[in-house]
N, C-alpha and C positions, 0 to 999 in steps of 0.2 A: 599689773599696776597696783600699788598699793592703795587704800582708800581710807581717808579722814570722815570722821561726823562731826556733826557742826549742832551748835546749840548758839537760839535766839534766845537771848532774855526780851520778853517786851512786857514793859508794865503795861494797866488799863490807864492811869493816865500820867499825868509829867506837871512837874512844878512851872516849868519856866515858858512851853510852849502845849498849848491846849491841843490834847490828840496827838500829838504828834509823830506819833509810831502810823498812825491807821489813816490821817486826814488826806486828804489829796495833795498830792507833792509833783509828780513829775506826769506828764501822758494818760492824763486820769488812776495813776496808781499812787498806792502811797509809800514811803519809804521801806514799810517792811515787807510790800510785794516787789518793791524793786530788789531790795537785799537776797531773796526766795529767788527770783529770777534771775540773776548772774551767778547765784552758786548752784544752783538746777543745770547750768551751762557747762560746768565742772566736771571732766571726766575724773575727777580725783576723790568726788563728795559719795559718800556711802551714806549715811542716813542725813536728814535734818528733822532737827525739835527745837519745837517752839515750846517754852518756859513762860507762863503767861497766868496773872489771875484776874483774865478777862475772856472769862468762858464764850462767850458768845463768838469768839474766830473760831474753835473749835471747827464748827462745819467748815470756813473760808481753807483752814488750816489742813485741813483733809483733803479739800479738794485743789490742793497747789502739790501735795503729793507728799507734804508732811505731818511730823505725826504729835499733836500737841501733849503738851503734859501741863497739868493747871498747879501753880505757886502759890500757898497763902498766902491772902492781902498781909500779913505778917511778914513774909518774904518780899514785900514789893513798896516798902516805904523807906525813908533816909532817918529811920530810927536806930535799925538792927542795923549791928557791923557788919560792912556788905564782906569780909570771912565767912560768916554765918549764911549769908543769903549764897554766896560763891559755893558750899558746900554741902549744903539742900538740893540748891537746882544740881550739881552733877552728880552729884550722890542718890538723882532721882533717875535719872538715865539707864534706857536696859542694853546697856554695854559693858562687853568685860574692862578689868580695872587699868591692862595693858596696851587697849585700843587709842587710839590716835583720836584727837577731839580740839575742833574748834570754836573757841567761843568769838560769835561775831556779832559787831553793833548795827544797827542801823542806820546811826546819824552819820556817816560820813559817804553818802551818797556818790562823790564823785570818782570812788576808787573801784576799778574793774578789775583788775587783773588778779581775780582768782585764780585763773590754771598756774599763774609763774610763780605764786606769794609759794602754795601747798606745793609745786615743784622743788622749789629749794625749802621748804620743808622737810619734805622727806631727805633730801640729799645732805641736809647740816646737821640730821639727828642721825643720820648714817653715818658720821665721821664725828664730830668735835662738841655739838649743841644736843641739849634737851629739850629744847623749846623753838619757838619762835614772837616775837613782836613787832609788831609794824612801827615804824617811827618815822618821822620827819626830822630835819637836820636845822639845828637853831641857832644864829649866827649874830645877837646881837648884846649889848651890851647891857648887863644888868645890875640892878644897886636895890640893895634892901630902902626900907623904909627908915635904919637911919643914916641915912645918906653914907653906905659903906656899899663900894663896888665890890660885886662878887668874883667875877672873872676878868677883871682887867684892875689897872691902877690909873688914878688920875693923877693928872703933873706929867713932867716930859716922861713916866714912862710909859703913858698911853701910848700903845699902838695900832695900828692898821685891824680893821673888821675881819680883815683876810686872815689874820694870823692870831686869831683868836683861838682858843681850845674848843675841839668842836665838841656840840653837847648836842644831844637828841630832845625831842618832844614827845612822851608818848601819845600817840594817836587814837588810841582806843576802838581804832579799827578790827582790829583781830590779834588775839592770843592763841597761842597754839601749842599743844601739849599734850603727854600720856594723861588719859582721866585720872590715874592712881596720884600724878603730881599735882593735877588741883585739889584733888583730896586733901596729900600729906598739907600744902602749904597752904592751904585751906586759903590759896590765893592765882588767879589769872596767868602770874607771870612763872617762869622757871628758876632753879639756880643757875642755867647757863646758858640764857635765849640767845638766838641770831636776832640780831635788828638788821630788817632787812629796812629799808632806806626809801621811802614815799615822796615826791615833791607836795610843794605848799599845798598847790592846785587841790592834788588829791587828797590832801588830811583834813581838808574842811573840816570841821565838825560843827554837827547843831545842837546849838545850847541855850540858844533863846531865840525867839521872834528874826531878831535882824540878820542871823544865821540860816534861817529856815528859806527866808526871801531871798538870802544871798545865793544859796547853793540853788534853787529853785533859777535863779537867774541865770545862773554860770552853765549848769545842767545844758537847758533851752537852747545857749547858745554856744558854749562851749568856744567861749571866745580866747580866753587866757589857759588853755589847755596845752598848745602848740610850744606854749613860753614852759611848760609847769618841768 
């Protein structure tokens, strides 16, 4: 069976939500030990690193089975072009340059299905793709600021939601790719990814406060899952 490694970026702290890699999120864990513990489940996953310039998990980080590597605080602000931080962190990794490597986030907590995502990974770099990306499918109606429609027209040639051009959202869940392609493009995504297709449920992402509670909620009860 073939095997992917996987790299955590976690900064020490976040603009939008305080902690929010390490805080308590779901079963007394927090989002980045949830993240650790569904790709530990993985018979697909060969190593994981943690990318972090918050020395202090170090030890948590050893003892979950992974193996940390520390990022200057130079690497871990919204100053440097995140190319430059994209190429540091995997350019830090002790894997060869042809290995198979995924970069995965933590904010989107309600997405599980690692063993199927890294399945049809390896099966579309087998045949047609270089890559992979996770995406959700976006199906609404949108108009710049000056009031110019992008993907539709207004007047009788608006049409039906249904027969819209379907567009993706990236998720920011998971990139997947040869290390040597983050390199060259000194960026996450491939020239020729598979988007493989997530519902809303799953691409939550947390990006501030009302997000953090939301997915905290849906998590617990897993109420609109059934629908996702």
């Amino acid at each position: 069976m073939k095997k992917i490694n996987i790299i955590i970026p976690v900064k020490k702290t976040s603009d939008r939500v305080k902690n929010k890699n390490f805080r308590k999120f779901y079963k007394n864990k927090s989002l980045f030990e949830l993240l650790i513990e569904k790709l530990k489940k993985s018979n697909f996953v060969k190593n994981i690193y943690i990318s972090s310039n918050k020395k202090s998990i170090e030890k948590k980080v050893n003892s979950l089975g992974c193996e940390f590597i520390y990022r200057e605080d130079k690497y871990c602000n919204n100053v440097i072009p995140w190319s430059e931080m994209i190429y540091h962190t995997v350019n830090a990794l002790p894997i060869n340059s042809n290995e198979d490597l995924a970069w995965c986030h933590t904010t989107t907590p309600l997405f599980d299905s690692y063993d199927d995502v890294f399945s049809k990974y390896f099966l579309k770099t087998k045949k047609t793709n270089d890559g992979l990306v996770i995406v959700s499918t976006f199906n609404e109606f949108i108009v710049n600021e000056n009031k110019k429609p992008i993907n539709y027209s207004w007047g009788p040639w608006h049409q039906y939601s249904q027969k819209l051009e379907k567009l993706y959202t990236i998720t920011g869940t998971m990139f997947a790719t040869k290390k040597i392609n983050f390199l060259k493009n000194r960026y996450v995504i491939s020239n020729n990814p598979y988007f493989y297709e997530i519902s809303r449920y799953e691409s939550l992402d947390i990006d501030d406060n009302y997000d953090f509670e939301l997915a905290r909620l849906l998590i617990k009860n897993k109420i609109l899952k059934k629908y996702a």
